[in-house]
N, C-alpha and C positions, 0 to 999 in steps of 0.2 A: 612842749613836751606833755602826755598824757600824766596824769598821774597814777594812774594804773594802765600797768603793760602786762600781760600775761604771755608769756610764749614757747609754744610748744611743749604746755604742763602735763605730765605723766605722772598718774601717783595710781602706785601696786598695794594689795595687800597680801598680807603674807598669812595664807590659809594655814588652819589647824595638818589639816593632812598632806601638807607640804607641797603643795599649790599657791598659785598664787592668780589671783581676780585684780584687773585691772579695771578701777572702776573713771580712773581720766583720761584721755588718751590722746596725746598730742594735740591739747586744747590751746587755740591764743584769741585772744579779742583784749579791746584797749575801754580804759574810762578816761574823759578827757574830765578835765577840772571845773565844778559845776553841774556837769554832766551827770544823770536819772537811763541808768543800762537797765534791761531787763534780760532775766536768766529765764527760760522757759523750758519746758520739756516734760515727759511723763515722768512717772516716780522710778528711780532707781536709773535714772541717766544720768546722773553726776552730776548735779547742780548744785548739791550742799558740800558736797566733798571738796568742790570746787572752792567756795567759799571758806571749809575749814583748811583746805590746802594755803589759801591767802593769807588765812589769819595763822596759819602755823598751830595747827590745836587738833593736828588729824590724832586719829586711835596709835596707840603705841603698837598696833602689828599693821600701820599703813606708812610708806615712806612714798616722798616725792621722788621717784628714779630719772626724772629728766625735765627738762626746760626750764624757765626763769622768771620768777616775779616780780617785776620792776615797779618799787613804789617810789614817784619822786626819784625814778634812776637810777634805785640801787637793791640791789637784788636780794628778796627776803628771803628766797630760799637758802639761800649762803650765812644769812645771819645765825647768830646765837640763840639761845634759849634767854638770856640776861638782855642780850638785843633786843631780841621779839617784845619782852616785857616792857620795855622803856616804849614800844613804840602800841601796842596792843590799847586801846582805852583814848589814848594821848591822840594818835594820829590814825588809826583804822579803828574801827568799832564796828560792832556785831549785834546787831538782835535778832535772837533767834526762835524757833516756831514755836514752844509751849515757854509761857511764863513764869507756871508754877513749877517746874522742874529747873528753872533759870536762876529764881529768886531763892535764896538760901530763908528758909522758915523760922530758923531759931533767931534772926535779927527784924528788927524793925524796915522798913523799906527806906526812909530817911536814913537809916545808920549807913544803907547798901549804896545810898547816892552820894555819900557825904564822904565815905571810905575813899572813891574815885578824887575826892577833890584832895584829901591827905595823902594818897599814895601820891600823886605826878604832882601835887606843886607845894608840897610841906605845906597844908596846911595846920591852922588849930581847930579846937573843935567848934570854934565858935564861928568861926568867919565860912569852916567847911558847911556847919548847919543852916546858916543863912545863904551860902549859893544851894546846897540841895533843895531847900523851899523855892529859889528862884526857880530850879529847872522844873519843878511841879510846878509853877505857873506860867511855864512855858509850854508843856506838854498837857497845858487844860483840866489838870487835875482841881477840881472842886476844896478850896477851903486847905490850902499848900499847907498851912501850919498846924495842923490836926491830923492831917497826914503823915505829915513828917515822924512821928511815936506810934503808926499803926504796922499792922504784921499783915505780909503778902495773904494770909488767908482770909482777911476781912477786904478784900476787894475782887469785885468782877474781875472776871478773864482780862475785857477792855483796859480797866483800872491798871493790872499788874504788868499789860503791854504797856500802857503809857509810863508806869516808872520804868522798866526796860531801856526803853526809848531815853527817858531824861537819865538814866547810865551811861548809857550808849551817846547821848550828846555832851556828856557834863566838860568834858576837854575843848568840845568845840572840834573834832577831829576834821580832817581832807576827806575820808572817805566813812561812808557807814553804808554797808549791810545788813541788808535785810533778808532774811530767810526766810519767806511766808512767814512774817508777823502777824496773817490774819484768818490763818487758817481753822484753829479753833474756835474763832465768831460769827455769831450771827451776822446775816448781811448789814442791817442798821449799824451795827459796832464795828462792824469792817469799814464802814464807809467811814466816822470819826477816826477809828485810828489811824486812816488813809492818809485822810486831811488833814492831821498832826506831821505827818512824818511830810507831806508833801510842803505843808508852810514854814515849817524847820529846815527844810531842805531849802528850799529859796532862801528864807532869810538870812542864812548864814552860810548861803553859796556853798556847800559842800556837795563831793560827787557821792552818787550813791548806785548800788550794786543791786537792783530788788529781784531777788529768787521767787518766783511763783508757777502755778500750773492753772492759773487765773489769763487768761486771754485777756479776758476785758478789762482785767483792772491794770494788766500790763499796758496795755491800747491806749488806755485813759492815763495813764502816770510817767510812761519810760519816753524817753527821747529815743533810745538807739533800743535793738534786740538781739540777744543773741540762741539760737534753739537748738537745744543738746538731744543727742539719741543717744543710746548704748554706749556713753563714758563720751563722744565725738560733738564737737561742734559742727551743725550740718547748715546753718545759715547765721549770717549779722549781716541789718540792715538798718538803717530810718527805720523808726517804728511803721511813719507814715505808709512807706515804698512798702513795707514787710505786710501789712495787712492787707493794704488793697491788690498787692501784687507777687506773691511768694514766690521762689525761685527755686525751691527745695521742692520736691515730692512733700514730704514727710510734712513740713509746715504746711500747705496747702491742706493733707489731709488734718491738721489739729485746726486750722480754720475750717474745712467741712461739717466738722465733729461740735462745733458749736452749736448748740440748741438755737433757733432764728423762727417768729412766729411765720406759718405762710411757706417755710422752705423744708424741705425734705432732709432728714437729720443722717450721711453719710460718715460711718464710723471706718477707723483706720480696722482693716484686716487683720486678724491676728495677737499676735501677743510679743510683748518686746522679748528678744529673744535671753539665754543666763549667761550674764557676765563670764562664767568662768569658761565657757565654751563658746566664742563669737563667732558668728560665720564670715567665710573667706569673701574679699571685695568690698562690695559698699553693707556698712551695716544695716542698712534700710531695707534692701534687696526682697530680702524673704516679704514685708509685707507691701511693696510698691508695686503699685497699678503699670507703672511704664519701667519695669528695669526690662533690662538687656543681656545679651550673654556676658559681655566689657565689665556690666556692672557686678557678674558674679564673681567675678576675677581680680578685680582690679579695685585697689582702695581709690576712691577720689580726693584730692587733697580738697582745704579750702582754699579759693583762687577767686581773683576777683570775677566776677560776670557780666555786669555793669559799672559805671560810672551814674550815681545817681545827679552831681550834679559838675562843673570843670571845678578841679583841684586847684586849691589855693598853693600849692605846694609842687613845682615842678619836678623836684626829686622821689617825691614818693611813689611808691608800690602798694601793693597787696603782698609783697612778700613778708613783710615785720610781724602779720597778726593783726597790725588794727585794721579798721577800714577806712578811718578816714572819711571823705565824702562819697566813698565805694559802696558797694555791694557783693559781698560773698557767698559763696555755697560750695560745698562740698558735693555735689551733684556731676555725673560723665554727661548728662543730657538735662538741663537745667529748665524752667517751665519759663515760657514766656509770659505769664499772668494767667492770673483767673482759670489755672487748671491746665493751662495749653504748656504740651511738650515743644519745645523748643527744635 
């Protein structure tokens, strides 16, 4: 069993002028246990929404209006607010894109990691202050016990993602997310925090969720991918299969769009179009080199395309959301590799 199953997740918001913008829209993909997903897509396709939809922490004028989120089997959209709580910290975790808006200023950062060990396992303050040092010397942090009395304002960007991170692991959780945790850093401090989240991820076998608009650190980190357009899921695959071979228009074109010394820099067309008005069919339509008249008309679901490699699992489909050893896209006319329409 996956230990995240997402399916068919829809979450509205409910506009000042009594509209309402759908910013997910019948999304599903799976994290198997262990397992390093990557979320990819431009800004404003739903890949954070996504993430606060999981964690149960979306804006008080956004509800989940459909589908199911299966952690461990059981469906968090149907939990409690007192639910959610026992399980938010303990068993999912979240770090998310700026630190200093994360970390509460008027406390120490030790008091902020030490809090996590007294809420979920009663502790005291003494046994909770000695594991918050440990997880600062887990997360690399320089001289854990001098740390431990300092305030989120006397540390680098880098520094305040690494306590982040030792919050965000202090339970030991099945899953953590990551929301572009490296977005505000230099590339040198991108690459350490990388390497943090990537040897903690191994060593304590937990799956993890990493949101980015980073191709290449997706390439080099994620096992599996999945690429959001306009609120939609338009591809999951193998990282592998997904890079050297897209199946989707719209991924093809964000691998052309990669800067490559020596190659010619092809940007996608256009502009992602306003949530609150989507166009009819596929949402890609408007800026895809190969749509059709089908494609203006006709939503494409995601459906498997391939078989990447034979299924260990004679009963399974592409219909649940995962993929399994599959290959999906949401494409009427899907590319055969390296740009070629199929």
């Amino acid at each position: 069993m996956a230990i995240l199953d997402v399916r068919n997740l829809t979450v509205d918001f409910n506009l000042d002028d009594g509209g309402t913008l759908r910013a997910v829209d019948d999304s599903s993909f799976t994290i198997e246990r262990g397992e390093v997903m990557g979320l990819v897509g431009e800004s404003g396709s739903g890949k954070s929404v996504t993430a606060l939809a999981i964690m149960r922490l979306l804006d008080s004028q956004a509800d989940i209006t459909a589908g199911q989120i299966l952690f461990d089997g059981e469906d968090l959209a149907a939990k409690s607010e007192a639910e959610m709580r026992a399980i938010r910290g303990r068993r999912i975790s979240m770090v998310f894109q700026e630190p200093m808006t994360s970390l509460n200023p008027a406390y120490t950062v030790g008091d902020q990691v030490s809090e996590v060990f007294r809420a979920h396992f009663d502790m005291g303050f003494g046994e909770s202050k000695q594991r918050a040092i440990e997880m600062f010397e887990r997360v690399k942090i320089p001289q854990p016990k001098d740390t431990y009395g300092k305030f989120p304002h006397e540390f680098s960007g880098g520094m305040r993602q690494r306590v982040m991170i030792a919050i965000a692991l202090a339970c030991g959780p099945d899953l953590l997310i990551a929301d572009e945790p490296t977005t505000a850093l230099d590339v040198t401090i991108q690459a350490q925090v990388l390497s943090v989240i990537q040897d903690l991820q191994r060593d304590m076998g937990l799956a993890l969720l990493f949101i980015s608009h980073d191709l290449e650190v997706v390439a080099q980190l994620c096992d599996k991918v999945a690429v959001m357009y306009g609120a939609r899921i338009m591809e999951v695959s193998e990282s592998t299969e997904l890079f050297s071979s897209p199946r989707h228009p719209y991924t093809d074109g964000l691998l052309r769009s990669i800067p490559r010394r020596g190659q010619p820099l092809t940007p996608i067309a256009g502009t992602i179009f306003d949530l609150r008005s989507p166009p009819d069919g596929c949402r890609f339509h408007p800026r895809c080199p190969y749509a059709e008249d089908r494609c203006r008309r006709e939503m494409p679901e995601l459906r498997v395309v391939e078989p990447v490699a034979a299924s260990t699992d004679p009963g399974s489909s592409g219909d649940s959301g995962g993929t399994g050893d599959r290959r999906q896209a949401a494409c009427h006319f899907p590319l055969t590799g390296a740009g070629a329409k199929a």
